[in-house]
C-alpha positions in Angstrom: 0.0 0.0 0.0 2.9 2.1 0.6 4.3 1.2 -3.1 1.3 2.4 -4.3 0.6 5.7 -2.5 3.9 6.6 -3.6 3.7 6.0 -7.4 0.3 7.9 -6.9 2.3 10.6 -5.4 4.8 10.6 -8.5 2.5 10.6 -10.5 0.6 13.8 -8.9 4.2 15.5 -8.4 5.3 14.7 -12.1 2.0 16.6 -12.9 2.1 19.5 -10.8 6.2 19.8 -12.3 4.8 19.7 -15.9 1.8 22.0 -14.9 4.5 24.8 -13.5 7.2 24.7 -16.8 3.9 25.2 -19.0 3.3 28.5 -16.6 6.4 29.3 -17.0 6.7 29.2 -20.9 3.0 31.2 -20.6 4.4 34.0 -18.8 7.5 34.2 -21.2 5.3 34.3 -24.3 3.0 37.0 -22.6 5.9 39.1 -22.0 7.7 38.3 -25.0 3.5 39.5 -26.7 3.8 42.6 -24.8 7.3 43.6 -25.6 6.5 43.1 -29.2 3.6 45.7 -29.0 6.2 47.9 -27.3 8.9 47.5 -30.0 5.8 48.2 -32.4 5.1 51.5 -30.8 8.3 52.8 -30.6 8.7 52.0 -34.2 6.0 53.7 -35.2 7.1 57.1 -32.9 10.5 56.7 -34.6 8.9 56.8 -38.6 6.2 59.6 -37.7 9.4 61.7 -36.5 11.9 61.0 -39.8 8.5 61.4 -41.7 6.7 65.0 -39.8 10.3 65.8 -37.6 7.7 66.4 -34.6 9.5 66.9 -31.3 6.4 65.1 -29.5 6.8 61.9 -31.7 10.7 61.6 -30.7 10.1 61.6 -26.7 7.0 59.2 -27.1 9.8 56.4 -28.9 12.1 57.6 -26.1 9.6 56.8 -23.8 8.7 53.4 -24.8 12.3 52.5 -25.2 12.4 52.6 -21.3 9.2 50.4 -21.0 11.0 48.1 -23.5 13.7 48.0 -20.8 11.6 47.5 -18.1 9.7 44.1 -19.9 13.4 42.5 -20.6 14.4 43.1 -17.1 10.7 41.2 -16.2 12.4 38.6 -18.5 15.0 37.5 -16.7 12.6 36.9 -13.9 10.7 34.0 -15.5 13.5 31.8 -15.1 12.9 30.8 -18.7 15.5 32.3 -20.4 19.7 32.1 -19.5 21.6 34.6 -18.7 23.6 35.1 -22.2 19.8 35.3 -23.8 18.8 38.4 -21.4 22.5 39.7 -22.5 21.4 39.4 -26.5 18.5 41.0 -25.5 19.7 44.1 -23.7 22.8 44.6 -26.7 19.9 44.5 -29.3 17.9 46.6 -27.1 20.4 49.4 -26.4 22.3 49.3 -30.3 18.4 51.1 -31.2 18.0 53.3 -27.9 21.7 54.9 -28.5 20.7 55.6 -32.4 17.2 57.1 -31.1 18.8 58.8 -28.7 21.0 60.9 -31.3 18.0 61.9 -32.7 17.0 64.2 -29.8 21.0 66.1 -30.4 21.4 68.9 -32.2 20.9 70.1 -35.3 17.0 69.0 -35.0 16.9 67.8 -38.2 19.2 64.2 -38.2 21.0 63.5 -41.1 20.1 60.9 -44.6 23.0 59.0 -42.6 21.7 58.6 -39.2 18.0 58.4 -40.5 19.0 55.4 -42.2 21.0 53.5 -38.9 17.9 54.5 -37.0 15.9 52.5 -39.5 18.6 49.7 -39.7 18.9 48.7 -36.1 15.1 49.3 -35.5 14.6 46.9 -38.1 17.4 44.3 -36.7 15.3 44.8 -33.1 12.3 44.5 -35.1 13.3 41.2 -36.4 15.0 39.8 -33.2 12.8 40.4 -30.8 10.1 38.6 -33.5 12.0 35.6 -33.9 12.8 35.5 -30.2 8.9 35.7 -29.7 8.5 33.0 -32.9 11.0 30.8 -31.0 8.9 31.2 -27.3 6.1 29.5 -28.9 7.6 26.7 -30.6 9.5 26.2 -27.5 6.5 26.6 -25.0 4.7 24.0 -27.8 8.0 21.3 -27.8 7.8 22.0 -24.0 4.0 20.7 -23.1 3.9 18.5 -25.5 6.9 16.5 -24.0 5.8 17.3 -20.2 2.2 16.4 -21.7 4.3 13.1 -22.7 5.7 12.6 -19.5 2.7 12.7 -17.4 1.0 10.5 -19.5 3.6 8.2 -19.2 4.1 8.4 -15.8 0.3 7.9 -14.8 0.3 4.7 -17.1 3.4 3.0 -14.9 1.6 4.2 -11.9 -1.1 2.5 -12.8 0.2 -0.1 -14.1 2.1 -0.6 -11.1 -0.5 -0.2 -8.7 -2.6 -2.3 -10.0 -0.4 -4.9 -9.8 0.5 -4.2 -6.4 -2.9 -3.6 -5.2 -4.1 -7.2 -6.8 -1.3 -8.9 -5.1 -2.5 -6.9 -2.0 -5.9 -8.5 -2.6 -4.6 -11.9 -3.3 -2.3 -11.9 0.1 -5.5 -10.4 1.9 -8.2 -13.1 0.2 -6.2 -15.9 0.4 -6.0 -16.3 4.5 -10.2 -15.8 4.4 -10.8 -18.4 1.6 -8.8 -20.7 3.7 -10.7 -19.3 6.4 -13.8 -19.6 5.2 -13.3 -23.5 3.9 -12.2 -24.4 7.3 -15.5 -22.7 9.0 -17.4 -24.4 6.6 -15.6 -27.9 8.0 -16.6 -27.0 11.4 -19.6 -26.1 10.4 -20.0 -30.0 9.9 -18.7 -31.2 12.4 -15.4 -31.7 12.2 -13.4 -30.0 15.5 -10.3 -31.0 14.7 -7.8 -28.2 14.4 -6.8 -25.8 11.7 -3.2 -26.1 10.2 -1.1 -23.4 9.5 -1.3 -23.0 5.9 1.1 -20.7 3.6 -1.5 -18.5 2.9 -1.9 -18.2 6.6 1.5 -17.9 7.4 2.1 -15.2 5.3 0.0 -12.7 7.6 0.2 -11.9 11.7 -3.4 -11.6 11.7 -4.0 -15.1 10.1 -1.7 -16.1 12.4 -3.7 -14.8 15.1 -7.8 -15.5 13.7 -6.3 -19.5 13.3 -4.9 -19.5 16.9 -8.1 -17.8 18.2 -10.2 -20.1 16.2 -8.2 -23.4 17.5 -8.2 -22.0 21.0 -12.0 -22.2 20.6 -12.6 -25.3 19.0 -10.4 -26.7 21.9 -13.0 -25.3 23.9 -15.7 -26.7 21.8 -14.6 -29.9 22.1 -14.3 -29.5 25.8 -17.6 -28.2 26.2 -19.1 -31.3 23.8 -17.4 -33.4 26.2 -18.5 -31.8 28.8 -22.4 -32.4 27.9 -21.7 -35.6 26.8 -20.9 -36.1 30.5 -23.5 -34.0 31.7 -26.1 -36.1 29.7 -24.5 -39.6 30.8 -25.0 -38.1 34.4 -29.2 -36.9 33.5 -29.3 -40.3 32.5 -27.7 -42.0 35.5 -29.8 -39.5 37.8 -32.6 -41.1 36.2 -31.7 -44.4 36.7 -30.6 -43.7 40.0 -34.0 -42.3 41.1 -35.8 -45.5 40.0 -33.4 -47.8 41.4 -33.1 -45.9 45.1 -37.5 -46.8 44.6 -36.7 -50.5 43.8 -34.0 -49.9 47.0 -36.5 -48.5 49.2 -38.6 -51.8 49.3 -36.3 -54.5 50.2 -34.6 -52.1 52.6 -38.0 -52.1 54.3 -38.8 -55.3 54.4 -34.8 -56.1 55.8 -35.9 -53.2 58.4 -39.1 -55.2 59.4 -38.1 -58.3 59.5 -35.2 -57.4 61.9 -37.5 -55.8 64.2 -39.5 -58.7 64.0 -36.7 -61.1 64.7 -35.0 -58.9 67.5 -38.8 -58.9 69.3 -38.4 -62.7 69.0 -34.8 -62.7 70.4 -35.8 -60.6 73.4 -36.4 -63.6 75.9 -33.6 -64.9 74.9 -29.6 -64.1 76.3 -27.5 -64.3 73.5 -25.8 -60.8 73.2 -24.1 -61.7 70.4 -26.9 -62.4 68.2 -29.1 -58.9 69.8 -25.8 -57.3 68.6 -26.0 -58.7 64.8 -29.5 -58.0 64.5 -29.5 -54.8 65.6 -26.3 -54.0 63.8 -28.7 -55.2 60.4 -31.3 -52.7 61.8 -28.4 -50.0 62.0 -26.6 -50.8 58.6 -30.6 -50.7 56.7 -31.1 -47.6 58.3 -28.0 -46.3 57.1 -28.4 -47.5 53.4 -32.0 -45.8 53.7 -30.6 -42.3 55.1 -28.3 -42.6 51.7 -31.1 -43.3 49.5 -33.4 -40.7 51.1 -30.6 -38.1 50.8 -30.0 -39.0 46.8 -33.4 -38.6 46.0 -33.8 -35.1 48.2 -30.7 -34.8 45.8 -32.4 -35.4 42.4 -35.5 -33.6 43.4 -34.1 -30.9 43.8 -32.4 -30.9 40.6 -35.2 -30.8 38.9 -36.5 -27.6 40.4 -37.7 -25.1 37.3 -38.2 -21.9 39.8 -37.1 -20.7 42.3 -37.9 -21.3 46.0 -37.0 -20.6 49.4 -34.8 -22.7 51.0 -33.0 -23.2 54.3 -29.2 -22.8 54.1 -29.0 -25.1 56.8 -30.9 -27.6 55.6 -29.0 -27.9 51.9 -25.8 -28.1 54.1 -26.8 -31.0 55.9 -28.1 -32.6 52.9 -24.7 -31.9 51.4 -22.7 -33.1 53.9 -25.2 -36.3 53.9 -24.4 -37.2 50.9 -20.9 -37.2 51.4 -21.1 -39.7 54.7 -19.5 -42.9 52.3 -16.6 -40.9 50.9 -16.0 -39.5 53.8 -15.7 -42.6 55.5 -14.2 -44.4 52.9 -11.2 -41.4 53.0 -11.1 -41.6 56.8 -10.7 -37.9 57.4 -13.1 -36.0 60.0 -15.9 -33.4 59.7 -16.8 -30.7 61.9 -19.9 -28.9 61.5 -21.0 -25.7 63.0 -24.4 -24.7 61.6 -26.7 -21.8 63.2 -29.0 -22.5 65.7 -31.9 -21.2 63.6 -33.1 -21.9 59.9 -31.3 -19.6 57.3 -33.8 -18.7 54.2 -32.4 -17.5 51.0 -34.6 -18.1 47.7 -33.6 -19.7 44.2 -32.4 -23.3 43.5 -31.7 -25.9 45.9 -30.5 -28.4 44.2 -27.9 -26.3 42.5 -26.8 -24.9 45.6 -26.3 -28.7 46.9 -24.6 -29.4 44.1 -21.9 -26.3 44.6 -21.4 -27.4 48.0 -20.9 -31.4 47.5 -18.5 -30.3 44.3 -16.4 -27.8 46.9 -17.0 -30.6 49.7 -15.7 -33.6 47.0 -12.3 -31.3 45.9 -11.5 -30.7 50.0 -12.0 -34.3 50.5 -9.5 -35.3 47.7 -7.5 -32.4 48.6 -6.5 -33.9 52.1 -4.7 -37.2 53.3 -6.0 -39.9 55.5 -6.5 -37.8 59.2 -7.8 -34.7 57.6 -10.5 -32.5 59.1 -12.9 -30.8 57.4 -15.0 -28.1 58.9 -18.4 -27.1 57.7 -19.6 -24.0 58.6 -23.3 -21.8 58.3 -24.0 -18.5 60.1 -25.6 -15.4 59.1 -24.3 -11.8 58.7 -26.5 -9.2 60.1 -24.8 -6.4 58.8 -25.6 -7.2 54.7 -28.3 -9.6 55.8 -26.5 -12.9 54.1 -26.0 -16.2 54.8 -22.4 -17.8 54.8 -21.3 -20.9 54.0 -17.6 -21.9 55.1 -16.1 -25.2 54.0 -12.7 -25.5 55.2 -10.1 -28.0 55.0 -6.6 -29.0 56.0 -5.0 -29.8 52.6 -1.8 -29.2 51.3 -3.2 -25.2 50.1 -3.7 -23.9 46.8 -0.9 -21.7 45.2 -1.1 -17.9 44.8 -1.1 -18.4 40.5 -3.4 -21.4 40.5 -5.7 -19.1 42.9 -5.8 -16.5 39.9 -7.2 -19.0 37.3 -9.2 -21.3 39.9 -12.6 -20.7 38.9 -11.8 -20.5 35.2 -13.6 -22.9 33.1 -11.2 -25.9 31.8 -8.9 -25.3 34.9 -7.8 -28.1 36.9 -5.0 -28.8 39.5 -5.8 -32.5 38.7 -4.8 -35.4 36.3 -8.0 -36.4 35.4 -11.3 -34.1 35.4 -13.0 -31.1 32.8 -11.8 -28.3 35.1 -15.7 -27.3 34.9 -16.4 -28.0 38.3 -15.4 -24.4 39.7 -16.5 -22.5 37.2 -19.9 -23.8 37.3 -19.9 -23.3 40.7 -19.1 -19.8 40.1 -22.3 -19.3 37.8 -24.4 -21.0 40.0 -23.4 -18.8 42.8 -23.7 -15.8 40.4 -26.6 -16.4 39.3 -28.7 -16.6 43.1 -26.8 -13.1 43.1 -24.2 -14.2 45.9 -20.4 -14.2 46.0 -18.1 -17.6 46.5 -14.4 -16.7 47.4 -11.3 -18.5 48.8 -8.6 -18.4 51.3 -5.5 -20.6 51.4 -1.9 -21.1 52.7 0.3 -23.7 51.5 0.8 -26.2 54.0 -2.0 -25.3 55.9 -5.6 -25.6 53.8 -7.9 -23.8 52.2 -11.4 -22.1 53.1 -14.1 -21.6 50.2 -16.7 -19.0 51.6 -20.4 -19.1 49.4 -22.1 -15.6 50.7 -26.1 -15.6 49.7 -28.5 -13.0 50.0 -31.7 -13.9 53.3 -35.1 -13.6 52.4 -35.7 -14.6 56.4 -32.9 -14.2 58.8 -32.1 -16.1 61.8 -30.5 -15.9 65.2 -26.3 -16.5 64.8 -26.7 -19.1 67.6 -23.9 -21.7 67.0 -24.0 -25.3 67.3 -21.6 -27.4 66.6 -21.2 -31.5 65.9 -18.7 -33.8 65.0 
């Protein structure tokens, strides 16, 4: 584009050159037209004196002989002519003034002689200064015909040239978008793979740039497909959970019953070891019951369309119910310390649960055999929000892994989306509360979930292990 502006600049400048050495050549053949008409004059003085020998006709010649002077000294202003031309000029000019000039000496009436020099060299000026005017034009003609020439000239090569340059310019510019464009259109059916650096790509920063932008989000395409894929598998397995803790539900009851029954038997009878077995079946079917009642609450809740209040206690609990096996199973210890009265913010419960197990899940993972995790849910009466507190005694989060930790496709793990956080963060968002984190390494981390009251509570504490 550069190339071009600059031939387009030639071009103009060539032009504008041409333009001013016409003007020029103009303003010599206007003089050289006006010096003429003085010559003319002063020849005509000069014959009406030799002819009528009146005084008057003499200092009119005279007179114009000094204008004459003054046009050949605007002559050498034009620039036109060189100096030995302006010379030629001026010896021409004063051979005729120094022959009119005897004219006005004593006696008044010249001489056959001198009449005939004074005709002579005002004939030779005559002549001169006509030829000198004939030459002007011809040269003025020669002059924009060949600048004429040159512009021409120079506006076909700049457009020649610019044309060229401006179609490669459109080539290099088309090419990366038709490449573009084809690999959209693959997308567009499905295929997510990425899009190879191509020469015609290569040959531009910003293709560079629109096919690393466009990877960068296919990656996350295909993250996100997977992503659903998952979150579909899980629908699905929610589903089939939800029947399956029904189909649960019966035999668990009927185990329930018929260790009751069997324990009423055994009630006459001393064997401690066999109370103990049945009541430990009565225990473990309770257990398995609390589990299935919790994972239905679970997928009920899930399902909830609008919005509804809910006790921030309550989902907590629920939470931290659901949690009882892989808590066990990871032998660590939980602490909860819950207010003493009901906590009511409004929107979904089940999503809400959901933040909390997925926060809950990470600190569990997060910490070794011996761990404790403390739950915590109190109210602030100052902002009128309820808090939620999970904290743990893992190994800490780092300060650079803090900045990125609730950004989708981030994960400190080997396995996992890295949408876990992030979602939580949307949920959170989206019942118009805040979820934040504290942690030192070496010492563990506290996530704290802040959510607007529709009722609050008393800040009464209780606490449970």
């Amino acid at each position: 584009m550069a190339i071009v502006f600059g031939l387009g600049c030639f071009s103009t400048l060539s032009a504008l050159y041409s333009l001013s050495r016409v003007a020029d050549k103009l303003t010599l053949i206007e003089l050289s037209y006006e010096l003429n008409q003085k010559v003319l004059e002063t020849r005509r003085y000069e014959k009406n004196f030799l002819l009528y020998q009146n005084q008057d006709d003499l200092i009119n010649a005279l007179d114009y002989i000094d204008q004459v002077r003054a046009r050949v000294s605007l002559l050498r202003d034009t620039d036109v002519l060189s100096g030995n031309e302006i010379h030629a000029y001026r010896i021409q000019l004063e051979d005729y003034a120094d022959v009119l000039q005897q004219l006005n000496t004593p006696p008044q009436i010249p001489s056959p002689s001198l009449n005939k020099l004074v005709r002579t060299r005002g004939q030779l000026f005559t002549e001169y200064i006509l030829e000198r005017d004939a030459e002007a034009r011809l040269e003025a003609e020669k002059d924009a015909s060949r600048y004429r020439r040159y512009s021409l000239l120079s506006m076909v090569v700049s457009l020649l040239l610019g044309g060229s340059f401006a179609v490669l310019l459109v080539r290099w510019v088309t090419q990366p978008l038709e490449y573009l464009q084809k690999a959209s259109t693959r997308i567009m059916n499905g295929e997510l793979t990425a899009i190879p650096m191509s020469p015609a790509v290569l040959s531009s920063l910003e293709g560079i740039e629109l096919v690393n932008s466009l990877n960068l989000m296919l990656n996350s395409l295909v993250e996100k497909q997977k992503a659903l894929i998952q979150s579909t598998k899980l629908a699905t397995i929610g589903q089939v959970t939800a029947g399956l803790a029904h189909e649960v539900n019966n035999p668990l009851n009927n185990i329930s019953l018929t260790a009751e029954v069997l324990l009423e038997d055994l009630s006459g009878e001393d064997d401690a070891e066999t109370h103990g077995m049945v009541a430990d079946i009565l225990a473990q079917t309770e257990r398995a019951r609390e589990v299935v009642q919790n994972l239905l609450v679970f997928i009920r809740m899930a399902k909830t369309t609008d919005p509804v209040p809910f006790d921030l206690v309550q989902v907590t609990e629920d939470a931290v119910g659901l949690l009882k096996n892989q808590i066990r199973l990871s032998q660590i210890q939980v602490e909860t310390e819950f207010a003493g009265s009901s906590l009511i913010s409004k929107g979904f419960p089940g999503q809400v649960e959901q933040v909390l197990v997925n926060i809950m899940l990470n600190a569990i993972q997060a910490m070794s055999p011996g761990g404790l995790m403390t739950v915590r849910v109190m109210a602030s009466q100052q902002n009128r929000t309820g808090i939620i507190e999970i904290e743990d005694s893992g190994p800490g989060i780092t300060e650079e892994d803090r900045k990125h930790i609730f950004d989708p496709f981030f994960t400190t793990k080997g396995e996992g989306t890295g949408l876990g956080l992030s979602v939580s963060y949307s949920i959170i968002e989206k019942h118009a509360g805040t979820i934040t984190l504290e942690s030192t390494l070496g010492k563990g981390t506290i996530f704290r979930i802040s959510l607007p009251l529709e009722v609050g509570g008393t800040t009464k504490q209780g606490k449970s292990k």
